[in-house]
N, C-alpha and C positions, 0 to 999 in steps of 0.2 A: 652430579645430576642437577641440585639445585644450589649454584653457586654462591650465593647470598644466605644461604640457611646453615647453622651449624650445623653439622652432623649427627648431635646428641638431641635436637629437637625433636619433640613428638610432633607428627604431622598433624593429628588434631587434639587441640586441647580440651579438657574437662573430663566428668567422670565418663569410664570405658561402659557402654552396652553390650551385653548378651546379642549375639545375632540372634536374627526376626525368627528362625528355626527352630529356638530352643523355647518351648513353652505351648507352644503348637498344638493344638490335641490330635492323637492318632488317627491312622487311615481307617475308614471303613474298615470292616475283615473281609467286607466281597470283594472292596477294589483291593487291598492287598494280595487275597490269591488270584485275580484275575490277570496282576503285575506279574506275578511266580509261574502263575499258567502260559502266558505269553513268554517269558525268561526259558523255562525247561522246553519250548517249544521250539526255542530257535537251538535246543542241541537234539533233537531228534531225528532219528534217521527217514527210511521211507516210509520203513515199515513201522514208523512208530516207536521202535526204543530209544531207549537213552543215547548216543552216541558219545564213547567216554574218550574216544581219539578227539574228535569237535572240540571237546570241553577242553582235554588236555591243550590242545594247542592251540585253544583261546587263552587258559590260563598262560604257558609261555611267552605269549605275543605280549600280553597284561605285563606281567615281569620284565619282560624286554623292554616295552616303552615305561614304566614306573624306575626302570636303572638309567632311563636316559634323561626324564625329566626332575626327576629326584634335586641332584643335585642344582637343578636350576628354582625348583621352588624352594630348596632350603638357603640358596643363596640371598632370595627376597626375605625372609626371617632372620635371618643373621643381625644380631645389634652391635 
């Protein structure tokens, strides 16, 4: 990729940061279930219940592209 660079080089140097995420203070608790209320929303049916077919076959689809991209983000990690 980068011909001129060993391989073993850290691409930046000095001490490693925390991402900007971690330290953060928490959501609201109104906007957090209003996040959960719009979430359980989008698997409801007409009449308003839960739809557990919806969910199941969002979670599959989830599964199906986390096996396809997997191995291409663990291949970025790799040292």
């Amino acid at each position: 990729m980068f011909p001129n660079r060993p391989r073993n080089q850290q691409l930046r140097q000095g001490p490693r940061r925390p991402p900007a995420w971690i330290g953060r203070p928490p959501q609201n608790p109104q906007q957090q279930s209003s996040v959960t209320a719009n979430l359980l929303s989008s698997f409801r049916d007409q009449d308003g219940q839960l739809d557990f077919n919806k969910m199941t076959e969002v979670a599959s689809q989830v599964g199906k592209l986390y096996g396809q991209v997997s191995p291409l983000i663990t291949s970025f990690f790799k040292k």
